[in-house]
Structure formats: structure tokens, C-alpha cells
Biopython code that builds the backbone (N, CA, C, O; Angstrom):
import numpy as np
from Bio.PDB.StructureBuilder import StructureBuilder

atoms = [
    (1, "UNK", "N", (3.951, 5.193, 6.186)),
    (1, "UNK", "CA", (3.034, 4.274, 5.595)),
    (1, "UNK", "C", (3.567, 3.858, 4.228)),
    (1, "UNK", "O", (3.944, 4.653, 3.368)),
    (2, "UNK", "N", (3.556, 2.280, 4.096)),
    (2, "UNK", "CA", (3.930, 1.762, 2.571)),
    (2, "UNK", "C", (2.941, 1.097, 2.317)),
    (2, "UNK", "O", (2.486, 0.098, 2.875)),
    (3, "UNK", "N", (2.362, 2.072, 0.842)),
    (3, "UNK", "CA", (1.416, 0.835, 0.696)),
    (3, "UNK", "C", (2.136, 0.349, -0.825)),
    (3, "UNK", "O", (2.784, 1.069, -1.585)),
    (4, "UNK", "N", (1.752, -1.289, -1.013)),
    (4, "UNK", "CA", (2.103, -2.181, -1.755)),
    (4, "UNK", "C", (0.707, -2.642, -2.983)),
    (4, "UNK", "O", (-0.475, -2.870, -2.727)),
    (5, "UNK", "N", (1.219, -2.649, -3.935)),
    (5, "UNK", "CA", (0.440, -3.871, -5.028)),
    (5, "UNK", "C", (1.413, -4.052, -5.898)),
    (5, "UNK", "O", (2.601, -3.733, -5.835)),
    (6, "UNK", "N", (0.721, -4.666, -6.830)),
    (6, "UNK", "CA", (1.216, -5.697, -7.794)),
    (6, "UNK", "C", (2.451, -4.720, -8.462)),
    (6, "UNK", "O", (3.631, -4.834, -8.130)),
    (7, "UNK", "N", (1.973, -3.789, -9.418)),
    (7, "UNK", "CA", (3.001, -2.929, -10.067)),
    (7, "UNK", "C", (3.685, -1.567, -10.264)),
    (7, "UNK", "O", (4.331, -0.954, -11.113)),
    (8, "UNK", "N", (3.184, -1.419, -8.991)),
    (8, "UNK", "CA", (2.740, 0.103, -8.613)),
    (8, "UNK", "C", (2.697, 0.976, -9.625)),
    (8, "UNK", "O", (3.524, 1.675, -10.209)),
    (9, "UNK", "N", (1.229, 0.725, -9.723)),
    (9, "UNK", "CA", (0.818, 1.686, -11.182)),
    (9, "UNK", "C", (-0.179, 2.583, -10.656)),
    (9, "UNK", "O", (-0.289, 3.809, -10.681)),
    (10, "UNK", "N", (-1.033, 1.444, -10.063)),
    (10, "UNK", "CA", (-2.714, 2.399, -9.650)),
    (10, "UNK", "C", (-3.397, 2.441, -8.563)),
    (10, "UNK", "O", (-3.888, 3.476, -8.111)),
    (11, "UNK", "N", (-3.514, 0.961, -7.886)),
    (11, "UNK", "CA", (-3.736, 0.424, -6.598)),
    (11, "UNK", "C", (-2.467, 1.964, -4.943)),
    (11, "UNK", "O", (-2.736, 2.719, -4.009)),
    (12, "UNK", "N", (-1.406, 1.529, -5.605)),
    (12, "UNK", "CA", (-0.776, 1.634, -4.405)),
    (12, "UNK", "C", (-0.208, 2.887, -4.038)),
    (12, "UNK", "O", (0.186, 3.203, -2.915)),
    (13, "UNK", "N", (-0.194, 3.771, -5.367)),
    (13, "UNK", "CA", (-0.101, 4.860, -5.637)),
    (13, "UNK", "C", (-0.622, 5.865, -5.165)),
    (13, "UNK", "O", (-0.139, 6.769, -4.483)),
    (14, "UNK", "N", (-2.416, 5.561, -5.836)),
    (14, "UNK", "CA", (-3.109, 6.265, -5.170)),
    (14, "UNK", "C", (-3.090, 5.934, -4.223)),
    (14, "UNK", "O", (-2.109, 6.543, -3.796)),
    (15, "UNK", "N", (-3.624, 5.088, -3.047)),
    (15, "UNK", "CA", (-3.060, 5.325, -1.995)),
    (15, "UNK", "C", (-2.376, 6.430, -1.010)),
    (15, "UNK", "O", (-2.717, 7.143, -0.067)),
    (16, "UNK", "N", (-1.489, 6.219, -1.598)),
    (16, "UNK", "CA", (-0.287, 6.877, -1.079)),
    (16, "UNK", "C", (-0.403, 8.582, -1.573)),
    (16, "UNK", "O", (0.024, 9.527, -0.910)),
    (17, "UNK", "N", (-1.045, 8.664, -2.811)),
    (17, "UNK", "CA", (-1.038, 9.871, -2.793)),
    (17, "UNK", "C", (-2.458, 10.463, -1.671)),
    (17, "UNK", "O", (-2.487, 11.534, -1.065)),
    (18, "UNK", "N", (-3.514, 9.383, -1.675)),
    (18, "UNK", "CA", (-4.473, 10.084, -0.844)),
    (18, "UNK", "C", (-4.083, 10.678, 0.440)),
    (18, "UNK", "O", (-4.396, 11.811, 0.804)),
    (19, "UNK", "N", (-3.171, 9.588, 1.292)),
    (19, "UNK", "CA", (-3.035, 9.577, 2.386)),
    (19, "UNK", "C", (-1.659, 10.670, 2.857)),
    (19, "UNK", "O", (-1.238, 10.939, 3.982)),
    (20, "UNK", "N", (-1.312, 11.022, 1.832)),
    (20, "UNK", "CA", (0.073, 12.123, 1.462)),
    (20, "UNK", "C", (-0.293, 13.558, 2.011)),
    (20, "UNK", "O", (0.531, 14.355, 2.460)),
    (21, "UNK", "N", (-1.978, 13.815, 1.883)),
    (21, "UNK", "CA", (-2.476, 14.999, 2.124)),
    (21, "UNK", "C", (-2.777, 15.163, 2.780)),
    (21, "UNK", "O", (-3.099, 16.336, 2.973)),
    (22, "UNK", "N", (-3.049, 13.931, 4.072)),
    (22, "UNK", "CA", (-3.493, 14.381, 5.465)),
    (22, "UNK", "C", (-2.309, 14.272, 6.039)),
    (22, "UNK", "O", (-1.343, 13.566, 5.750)),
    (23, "UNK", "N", (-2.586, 15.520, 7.407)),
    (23, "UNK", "CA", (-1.738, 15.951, 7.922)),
    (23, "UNK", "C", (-0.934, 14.705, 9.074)),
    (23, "UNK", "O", (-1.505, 13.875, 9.782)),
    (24, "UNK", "N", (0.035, 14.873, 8.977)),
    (24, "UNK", "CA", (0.914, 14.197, 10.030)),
    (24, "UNK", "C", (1.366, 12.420, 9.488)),
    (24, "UNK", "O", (1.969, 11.602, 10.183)),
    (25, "UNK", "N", (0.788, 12.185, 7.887)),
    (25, "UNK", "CA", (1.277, 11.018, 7.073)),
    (25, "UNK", "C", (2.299, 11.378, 6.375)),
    (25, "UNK", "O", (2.370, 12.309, 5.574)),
    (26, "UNK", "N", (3.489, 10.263, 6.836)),
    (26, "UNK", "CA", (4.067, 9.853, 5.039)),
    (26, "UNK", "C", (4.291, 8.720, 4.662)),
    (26, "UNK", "O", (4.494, 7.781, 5.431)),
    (27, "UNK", "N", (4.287, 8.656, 3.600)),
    (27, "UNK", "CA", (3.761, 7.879, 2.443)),
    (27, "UNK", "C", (4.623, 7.524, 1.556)),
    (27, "UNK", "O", (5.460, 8.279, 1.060)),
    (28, "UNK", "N", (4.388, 5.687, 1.154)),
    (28, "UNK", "CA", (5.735, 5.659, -0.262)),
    (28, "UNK", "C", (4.630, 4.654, -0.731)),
    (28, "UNK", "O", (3.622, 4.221, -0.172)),
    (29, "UNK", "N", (5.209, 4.434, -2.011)),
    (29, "UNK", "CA", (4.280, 3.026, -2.801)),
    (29, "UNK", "C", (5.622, 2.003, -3.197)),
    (29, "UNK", "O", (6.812, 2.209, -3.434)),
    (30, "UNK", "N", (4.712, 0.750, -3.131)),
    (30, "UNK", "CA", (6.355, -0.214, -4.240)),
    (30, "UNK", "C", (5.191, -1.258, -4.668)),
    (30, "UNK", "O", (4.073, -1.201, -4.156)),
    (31, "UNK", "N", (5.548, -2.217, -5.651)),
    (31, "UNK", "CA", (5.393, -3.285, -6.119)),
    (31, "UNK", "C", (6.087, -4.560, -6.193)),
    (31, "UNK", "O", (7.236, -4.731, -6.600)),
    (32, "UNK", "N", (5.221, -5.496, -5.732)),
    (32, "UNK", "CA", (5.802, -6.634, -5.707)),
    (32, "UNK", "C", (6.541, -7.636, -6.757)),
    (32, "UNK", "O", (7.342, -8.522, -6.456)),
    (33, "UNK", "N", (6.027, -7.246, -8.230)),
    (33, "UNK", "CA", (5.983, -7.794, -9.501)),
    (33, "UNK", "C", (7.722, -7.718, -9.589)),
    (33, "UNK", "O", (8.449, -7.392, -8.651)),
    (34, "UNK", "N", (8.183, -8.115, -10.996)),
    (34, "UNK", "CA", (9.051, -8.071, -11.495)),
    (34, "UNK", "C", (9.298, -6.597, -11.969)),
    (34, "UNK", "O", (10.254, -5.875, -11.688)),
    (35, "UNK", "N", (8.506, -6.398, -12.541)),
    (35, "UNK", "CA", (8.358, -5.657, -13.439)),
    (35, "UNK", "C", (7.542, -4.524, -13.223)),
    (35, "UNK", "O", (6.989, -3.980, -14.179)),
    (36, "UNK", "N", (7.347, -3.924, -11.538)),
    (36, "UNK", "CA", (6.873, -2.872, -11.264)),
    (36, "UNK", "C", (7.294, -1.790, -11.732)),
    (36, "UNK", "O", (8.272, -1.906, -12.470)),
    (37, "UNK", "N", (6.761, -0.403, -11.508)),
    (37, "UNK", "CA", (7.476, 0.914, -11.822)),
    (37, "UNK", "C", (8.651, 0.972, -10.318)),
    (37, "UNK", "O", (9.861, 1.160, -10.186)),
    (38, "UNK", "N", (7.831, 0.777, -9.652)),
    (38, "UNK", "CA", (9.014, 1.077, -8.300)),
    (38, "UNK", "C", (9.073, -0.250, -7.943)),
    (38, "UNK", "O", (8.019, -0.648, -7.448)),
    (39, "UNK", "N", (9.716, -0.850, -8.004)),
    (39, "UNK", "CA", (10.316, -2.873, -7.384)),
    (39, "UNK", "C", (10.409, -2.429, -5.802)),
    (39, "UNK", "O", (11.111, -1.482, -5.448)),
    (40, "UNK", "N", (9.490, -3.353, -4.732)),
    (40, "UNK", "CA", (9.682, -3.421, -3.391)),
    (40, "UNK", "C", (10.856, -3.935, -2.957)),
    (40, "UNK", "O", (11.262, -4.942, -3.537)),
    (41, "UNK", "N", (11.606, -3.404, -1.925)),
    (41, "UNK", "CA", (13.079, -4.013, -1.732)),
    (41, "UNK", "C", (13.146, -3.614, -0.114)),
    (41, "UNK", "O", (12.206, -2.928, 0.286)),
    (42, "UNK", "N", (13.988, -3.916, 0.679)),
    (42, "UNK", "CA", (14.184, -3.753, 1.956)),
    (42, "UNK", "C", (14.635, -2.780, 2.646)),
    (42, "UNK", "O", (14.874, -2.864, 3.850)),
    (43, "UNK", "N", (14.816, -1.640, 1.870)),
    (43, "UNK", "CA", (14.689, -0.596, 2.486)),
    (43, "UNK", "C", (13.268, 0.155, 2.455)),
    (43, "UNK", "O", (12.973, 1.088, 3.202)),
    (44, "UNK", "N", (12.582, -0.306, 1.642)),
    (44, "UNK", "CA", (11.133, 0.221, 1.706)),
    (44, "UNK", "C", (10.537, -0.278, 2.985)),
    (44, "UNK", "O", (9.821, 0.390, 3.731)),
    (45, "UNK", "N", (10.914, -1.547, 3.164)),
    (45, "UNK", "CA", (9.958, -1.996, 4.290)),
    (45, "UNK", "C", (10.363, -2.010, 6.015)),
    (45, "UNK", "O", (9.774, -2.222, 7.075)),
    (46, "UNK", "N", (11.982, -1.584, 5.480)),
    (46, "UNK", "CA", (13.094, -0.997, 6.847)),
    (46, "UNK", "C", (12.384, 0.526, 7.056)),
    (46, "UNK", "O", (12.115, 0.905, 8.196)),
    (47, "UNK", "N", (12.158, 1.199, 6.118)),
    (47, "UNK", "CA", (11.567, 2.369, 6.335)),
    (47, "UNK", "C", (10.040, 2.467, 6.905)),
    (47, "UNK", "O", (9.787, 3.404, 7.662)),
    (48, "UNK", "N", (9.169, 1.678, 6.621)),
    (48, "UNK", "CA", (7.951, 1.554, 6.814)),
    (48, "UNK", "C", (7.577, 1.243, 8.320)),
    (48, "UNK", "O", (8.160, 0.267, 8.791)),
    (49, "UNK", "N", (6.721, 1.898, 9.129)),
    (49, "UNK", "CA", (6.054, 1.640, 10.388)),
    (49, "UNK", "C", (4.967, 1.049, 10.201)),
    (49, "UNK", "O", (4.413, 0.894, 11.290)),
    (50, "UNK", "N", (4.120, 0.458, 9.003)),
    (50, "UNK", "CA", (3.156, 0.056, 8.398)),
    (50, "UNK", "C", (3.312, -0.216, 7.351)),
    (50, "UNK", "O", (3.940, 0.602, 6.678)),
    (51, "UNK", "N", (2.837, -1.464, 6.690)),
    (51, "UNK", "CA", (2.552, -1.656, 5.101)),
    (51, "UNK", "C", (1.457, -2.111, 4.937)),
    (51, "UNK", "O", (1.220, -3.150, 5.553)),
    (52, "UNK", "N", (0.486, -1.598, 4.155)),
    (52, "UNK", "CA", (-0.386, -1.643, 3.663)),
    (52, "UNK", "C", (-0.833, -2.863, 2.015)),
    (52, "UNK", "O", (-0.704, -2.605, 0.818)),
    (53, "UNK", "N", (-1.058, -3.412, 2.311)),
    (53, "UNK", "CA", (-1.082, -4.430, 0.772)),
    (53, "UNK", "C", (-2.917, -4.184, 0.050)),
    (53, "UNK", "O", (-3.762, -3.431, 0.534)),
    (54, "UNK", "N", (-3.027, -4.746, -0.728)),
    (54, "UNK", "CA", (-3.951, -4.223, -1.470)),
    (54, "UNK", "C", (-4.894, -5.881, -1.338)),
    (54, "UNK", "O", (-6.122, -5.958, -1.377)),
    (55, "UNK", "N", (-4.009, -6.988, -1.194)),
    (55, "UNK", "CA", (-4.934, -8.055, -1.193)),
    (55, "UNK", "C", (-4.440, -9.471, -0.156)),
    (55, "UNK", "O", (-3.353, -9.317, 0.401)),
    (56, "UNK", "N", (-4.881, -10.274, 0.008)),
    (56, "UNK", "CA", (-4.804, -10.930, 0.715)),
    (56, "UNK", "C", (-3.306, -11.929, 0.410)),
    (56, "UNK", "O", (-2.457, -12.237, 1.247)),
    (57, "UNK", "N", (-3.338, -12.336, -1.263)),
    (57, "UNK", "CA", (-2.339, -12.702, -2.030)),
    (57, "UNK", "C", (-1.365, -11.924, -1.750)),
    (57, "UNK", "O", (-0.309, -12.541, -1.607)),
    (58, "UNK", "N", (-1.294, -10.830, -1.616)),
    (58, "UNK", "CA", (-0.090, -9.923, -2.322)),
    (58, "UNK", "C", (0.702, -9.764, -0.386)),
    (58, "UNK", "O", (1.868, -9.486, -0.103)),
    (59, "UNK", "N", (-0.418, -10.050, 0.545)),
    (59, "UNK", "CA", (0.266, -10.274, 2.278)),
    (59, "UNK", "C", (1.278, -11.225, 2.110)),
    (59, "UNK", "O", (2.380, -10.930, 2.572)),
    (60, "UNK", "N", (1.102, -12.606, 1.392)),
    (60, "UNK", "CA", (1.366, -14.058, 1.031)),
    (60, "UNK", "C", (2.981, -13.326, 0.762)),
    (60, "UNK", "O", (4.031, -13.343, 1.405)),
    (61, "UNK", "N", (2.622, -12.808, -0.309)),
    (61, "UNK", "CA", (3.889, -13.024, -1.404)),
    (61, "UNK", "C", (5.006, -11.999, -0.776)),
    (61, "UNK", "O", (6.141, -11.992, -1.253)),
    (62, "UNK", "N", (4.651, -11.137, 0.307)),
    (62, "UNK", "CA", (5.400, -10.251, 1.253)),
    (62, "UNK", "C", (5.875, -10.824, 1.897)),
    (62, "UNK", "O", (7.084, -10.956, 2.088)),
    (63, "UNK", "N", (5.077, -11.258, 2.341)),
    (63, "UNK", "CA", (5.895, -12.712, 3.841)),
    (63, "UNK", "C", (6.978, -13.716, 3.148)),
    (63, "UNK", "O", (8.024, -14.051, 3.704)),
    (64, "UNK", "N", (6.560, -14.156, 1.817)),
    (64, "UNK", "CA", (7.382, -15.216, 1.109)),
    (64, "UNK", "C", (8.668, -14.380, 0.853)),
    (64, "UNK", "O", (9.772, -14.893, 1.035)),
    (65, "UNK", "N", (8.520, -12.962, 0.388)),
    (65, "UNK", "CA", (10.054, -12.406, -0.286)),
    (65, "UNK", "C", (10.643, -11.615, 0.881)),
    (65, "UNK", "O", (11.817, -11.283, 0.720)),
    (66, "UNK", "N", (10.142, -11.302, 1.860)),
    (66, "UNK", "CA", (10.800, -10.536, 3.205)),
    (66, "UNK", "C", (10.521, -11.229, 4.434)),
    (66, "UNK", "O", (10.434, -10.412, 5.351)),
    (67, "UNK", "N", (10.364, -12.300, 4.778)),
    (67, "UNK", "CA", (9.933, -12.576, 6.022)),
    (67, "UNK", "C", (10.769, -12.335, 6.800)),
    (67, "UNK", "O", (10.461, -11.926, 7.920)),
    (68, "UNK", "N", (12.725, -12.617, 6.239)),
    (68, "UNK", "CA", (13.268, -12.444, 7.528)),
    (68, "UNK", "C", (13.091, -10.795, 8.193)),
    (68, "UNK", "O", (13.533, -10.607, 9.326)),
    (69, "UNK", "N", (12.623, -9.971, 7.658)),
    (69, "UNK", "CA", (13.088, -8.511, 7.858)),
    (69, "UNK", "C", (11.434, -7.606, 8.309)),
    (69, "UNK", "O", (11.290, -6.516, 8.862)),
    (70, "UNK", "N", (10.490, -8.495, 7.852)),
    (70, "UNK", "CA", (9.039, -7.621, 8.403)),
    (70, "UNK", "C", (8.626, -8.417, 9.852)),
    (70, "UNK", "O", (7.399, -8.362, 9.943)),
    (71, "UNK", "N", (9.161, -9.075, 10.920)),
    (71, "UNK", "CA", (9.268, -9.593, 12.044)),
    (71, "UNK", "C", (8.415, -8.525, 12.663)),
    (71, "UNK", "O", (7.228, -8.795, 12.477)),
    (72, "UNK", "N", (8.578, -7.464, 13.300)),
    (72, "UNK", "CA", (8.260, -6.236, 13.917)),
    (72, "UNK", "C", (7.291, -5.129, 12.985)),
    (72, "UNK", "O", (6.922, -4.017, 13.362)),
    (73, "UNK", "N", (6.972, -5.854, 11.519)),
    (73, "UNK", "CA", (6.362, -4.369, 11.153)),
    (73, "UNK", "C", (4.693, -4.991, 10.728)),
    (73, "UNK", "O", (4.526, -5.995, 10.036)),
    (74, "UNK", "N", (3.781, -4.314, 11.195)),
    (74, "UNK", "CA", (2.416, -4.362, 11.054)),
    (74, "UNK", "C", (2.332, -4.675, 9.303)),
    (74, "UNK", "O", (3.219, -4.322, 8.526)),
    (75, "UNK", "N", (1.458, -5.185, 9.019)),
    (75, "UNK", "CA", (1.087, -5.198, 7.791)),
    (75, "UNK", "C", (-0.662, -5.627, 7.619)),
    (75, "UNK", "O", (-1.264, -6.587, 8.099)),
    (76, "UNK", "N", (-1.154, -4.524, 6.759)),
    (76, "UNK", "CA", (-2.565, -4.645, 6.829)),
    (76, "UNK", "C", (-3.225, -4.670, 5.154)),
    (76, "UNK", "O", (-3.026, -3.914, 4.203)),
    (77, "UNK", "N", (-4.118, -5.954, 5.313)),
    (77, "UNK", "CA", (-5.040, -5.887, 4.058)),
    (77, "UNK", "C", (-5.685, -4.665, 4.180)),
    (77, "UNK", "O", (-6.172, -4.178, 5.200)),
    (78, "UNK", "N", (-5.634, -4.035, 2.631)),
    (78, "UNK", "CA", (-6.822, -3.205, 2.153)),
    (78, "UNK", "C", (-8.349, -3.853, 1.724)),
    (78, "UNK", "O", (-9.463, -3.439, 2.045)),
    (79, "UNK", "N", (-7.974, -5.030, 0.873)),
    (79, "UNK", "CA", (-9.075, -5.598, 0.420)),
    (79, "UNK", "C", (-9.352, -4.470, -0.983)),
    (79, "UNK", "O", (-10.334, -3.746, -0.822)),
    (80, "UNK", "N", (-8.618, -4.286, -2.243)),
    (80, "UNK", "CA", (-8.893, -3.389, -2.599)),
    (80, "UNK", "C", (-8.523, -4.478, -4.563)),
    (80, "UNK", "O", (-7.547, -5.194, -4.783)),
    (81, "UNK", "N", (-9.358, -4.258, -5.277)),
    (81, "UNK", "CA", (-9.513, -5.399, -6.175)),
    (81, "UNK", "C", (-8.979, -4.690, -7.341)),
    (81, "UNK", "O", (-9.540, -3.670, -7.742)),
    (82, "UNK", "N", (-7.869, -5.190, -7.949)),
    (82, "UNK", "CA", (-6.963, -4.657, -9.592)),
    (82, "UNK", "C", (-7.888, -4.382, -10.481)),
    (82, "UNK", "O", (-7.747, -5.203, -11.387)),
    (83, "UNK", "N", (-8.896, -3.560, -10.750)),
    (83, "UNK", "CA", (-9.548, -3.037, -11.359)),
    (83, "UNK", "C", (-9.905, -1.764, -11.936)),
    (83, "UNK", "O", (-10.803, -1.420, -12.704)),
    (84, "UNK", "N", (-8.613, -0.931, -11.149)),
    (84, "UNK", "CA", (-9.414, 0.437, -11.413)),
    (84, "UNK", "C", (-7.934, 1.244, -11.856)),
    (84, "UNK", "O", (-6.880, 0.734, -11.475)),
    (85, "UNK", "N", (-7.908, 2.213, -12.478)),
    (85, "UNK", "CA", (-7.336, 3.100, -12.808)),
    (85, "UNK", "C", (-6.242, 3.966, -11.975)),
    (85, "UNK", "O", (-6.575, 3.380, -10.945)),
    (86, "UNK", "N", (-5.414, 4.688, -11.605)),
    (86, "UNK", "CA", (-4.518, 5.678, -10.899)),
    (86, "UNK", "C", (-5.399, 6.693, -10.659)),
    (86, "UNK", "O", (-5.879, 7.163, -11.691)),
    (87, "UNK", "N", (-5.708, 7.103, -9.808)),
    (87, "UNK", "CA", (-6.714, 8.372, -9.467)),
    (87, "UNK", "C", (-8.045, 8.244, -9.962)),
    (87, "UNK", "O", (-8.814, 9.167, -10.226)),
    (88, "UNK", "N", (-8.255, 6.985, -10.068)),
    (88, "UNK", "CA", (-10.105, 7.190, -10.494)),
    (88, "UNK", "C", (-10.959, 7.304, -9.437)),
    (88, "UNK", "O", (-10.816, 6.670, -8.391)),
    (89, "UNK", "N", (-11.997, 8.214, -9.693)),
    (89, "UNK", "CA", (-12.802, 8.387, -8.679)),
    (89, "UNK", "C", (-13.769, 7.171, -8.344)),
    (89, "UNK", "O", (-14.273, 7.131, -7.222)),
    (90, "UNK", "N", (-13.980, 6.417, -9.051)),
    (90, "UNK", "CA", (-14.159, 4.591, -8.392)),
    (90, "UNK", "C", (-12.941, 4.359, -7.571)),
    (90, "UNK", "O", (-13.045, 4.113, -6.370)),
    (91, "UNK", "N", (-11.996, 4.415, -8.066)),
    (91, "UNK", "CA", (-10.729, 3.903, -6.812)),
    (91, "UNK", "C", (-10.618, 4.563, -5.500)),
    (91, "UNK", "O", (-10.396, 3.990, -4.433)),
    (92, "UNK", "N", (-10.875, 6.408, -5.770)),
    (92, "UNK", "CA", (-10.547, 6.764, -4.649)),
    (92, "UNK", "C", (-12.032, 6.722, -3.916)),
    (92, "UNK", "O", (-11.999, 7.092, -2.742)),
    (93, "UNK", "N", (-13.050, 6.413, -4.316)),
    (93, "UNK", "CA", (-14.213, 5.907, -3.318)),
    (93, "UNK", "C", (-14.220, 5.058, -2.690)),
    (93, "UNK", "O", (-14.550, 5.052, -1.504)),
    (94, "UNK", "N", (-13.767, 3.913, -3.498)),
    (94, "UNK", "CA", (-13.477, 2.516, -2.995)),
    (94, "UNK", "C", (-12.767, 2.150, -1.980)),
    (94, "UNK", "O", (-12.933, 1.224, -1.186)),
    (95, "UNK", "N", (-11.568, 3.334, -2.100)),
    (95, "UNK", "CA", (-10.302, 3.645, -0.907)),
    (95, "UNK", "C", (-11.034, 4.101, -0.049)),
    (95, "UNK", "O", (-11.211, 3.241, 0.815)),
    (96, "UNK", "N", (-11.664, 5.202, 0.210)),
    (96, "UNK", "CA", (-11.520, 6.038, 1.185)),
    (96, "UNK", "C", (-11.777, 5.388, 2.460)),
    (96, "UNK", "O", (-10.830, 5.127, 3.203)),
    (97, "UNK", "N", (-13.073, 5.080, 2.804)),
    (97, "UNK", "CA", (-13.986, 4.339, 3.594)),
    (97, "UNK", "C", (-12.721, 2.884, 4.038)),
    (97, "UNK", "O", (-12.810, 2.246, 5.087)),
    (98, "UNK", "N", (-12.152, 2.752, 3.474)),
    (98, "UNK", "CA", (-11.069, 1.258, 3.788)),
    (98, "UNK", "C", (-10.131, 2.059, 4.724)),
    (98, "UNK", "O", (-9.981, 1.901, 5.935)),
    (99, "UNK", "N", (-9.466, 3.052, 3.810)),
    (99, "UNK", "CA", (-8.218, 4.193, 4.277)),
    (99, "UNK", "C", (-8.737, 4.976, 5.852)),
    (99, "UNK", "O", (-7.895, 5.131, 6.736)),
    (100, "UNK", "N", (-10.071, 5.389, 6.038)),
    (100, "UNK", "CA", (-10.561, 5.505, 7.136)),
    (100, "UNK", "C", (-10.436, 4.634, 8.330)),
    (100, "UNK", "O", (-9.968, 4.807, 9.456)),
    (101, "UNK", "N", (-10.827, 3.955, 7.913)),
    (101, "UNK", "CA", (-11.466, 2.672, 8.753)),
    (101, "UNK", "C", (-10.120, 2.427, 9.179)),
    (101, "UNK", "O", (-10.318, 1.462, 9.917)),
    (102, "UNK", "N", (-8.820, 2.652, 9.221)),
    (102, "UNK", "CA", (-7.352, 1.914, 9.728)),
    (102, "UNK", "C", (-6.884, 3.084, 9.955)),
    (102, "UNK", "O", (-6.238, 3.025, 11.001)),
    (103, "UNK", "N", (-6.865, 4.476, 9.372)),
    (103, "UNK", "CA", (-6.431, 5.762, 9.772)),
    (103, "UNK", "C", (-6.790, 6.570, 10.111)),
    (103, "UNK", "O", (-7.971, 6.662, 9.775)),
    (104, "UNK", "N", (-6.445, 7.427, 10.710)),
    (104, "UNK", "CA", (-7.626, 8.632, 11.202)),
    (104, "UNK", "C", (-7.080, 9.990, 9.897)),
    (104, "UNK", "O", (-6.045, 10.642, 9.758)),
    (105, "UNK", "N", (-8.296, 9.930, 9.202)),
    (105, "UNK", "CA", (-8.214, 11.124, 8.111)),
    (105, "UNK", "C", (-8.823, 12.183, 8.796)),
    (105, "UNK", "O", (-9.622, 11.990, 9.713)),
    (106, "UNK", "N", (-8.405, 13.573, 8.297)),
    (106, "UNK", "CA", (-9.201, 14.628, 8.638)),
    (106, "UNK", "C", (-10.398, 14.711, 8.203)),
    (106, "UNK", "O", (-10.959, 14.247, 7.210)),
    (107, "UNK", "N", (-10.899, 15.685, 9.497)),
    (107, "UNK", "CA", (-12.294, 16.175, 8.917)),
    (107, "UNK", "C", (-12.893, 16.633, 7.957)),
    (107, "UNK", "O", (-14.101, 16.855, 8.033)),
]
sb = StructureBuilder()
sb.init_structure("model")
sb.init_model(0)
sb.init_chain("A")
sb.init_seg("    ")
for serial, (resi, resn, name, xyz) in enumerate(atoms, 1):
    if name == "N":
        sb.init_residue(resn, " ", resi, " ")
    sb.init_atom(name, np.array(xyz, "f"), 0.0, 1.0, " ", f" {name:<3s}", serial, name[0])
structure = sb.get_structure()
């Protein structure tokens, strides 16, 4: 699982760290920006059986910078809005119920 936002600061991170702890996931984060902490590039998304994006825009701007190479790989809105913090418990509420709803988390 890759999940994607803007700078991978907070959005995509967590994420990835939520979904890190259930059993039988793994997990990377990248950013689309210039100027992310981790810059998305094509081996992230050669690696990925899924990518996960955070908004409807940020699907757009995936397709615009990789189209020739995500042909075969799923990619799914979160619907998840640049507002919140790296591990805030608003974010990871906000996540969970989304992160459910597309994965099967443990009990």
C-alpha cells in the first residue's frame, strides 16, 4: 500500500503508519509536491499494488506525472482534507472509518 499527499508530512504518513500495524500490510508514503519530505517517483508506484491519494486533485496530478507507468495499478481516493496534523487524533479518526471501509483492519 502507497499512500500519497501533497508533502508527505501528515496526511500520508499517518496513514501509512496506521495501516503498518495491521497484520499482513505494507506500507510506504510519498508526496507529490516539489518539495515533499519523501518526492513520489516510479519506483514507489512500481512497488505499489495500491495507491491511495488523499484527494480527488492529488488522483489528477498522479495520472498527469505517471500515467505512462500506473496502467495496471488501482488507485483510490481517501477523501481526506489538509487540515490536520501527523498523528492527530482528529486525523486518525477521520482516517479510520475511510481506512476501513477499503481495508479489512483487525478486530
Amino acid at each position: 500500500m502507497l499512500f500519497v499527499c501533497g508533502k508527505a508530512r501528515m496526511r500520508s504518513p499517518t496513514a501509512a503508519d496506521i495501516v503498518a500495524k495491521w497484520p499482513g500490510y505494507c506500507t510506504d508514503f510519498a508526496g507529490l509536491s516539489r518539495d515533499a519530505d519523501e518526492r513520489l517517483s516510479s519506483d514507489h508506484i512500481e512497488w505499489a499494488d495500491v495507491i491511495f491519494v488523499m484527494d480527488r486533485r492529488q488522483k489528477k496530478r498522479l495520472s498527469n506525472q505517471f500515467d505512462d507507468i500506473l496502467r495496471d495499478t488501482k488507485v483510490v481516493v481517501l477523501g481526506v482534507p489538509d487540515r490536520f496534523d501527523y498523528m492527530s487524533p482528529e486525523l486518525v479518526a477521520f482516517m479510520m472509518p475511510k481506512l476501513k471501509q477499503v481495508l479489512v483492519a483487525p478486530a
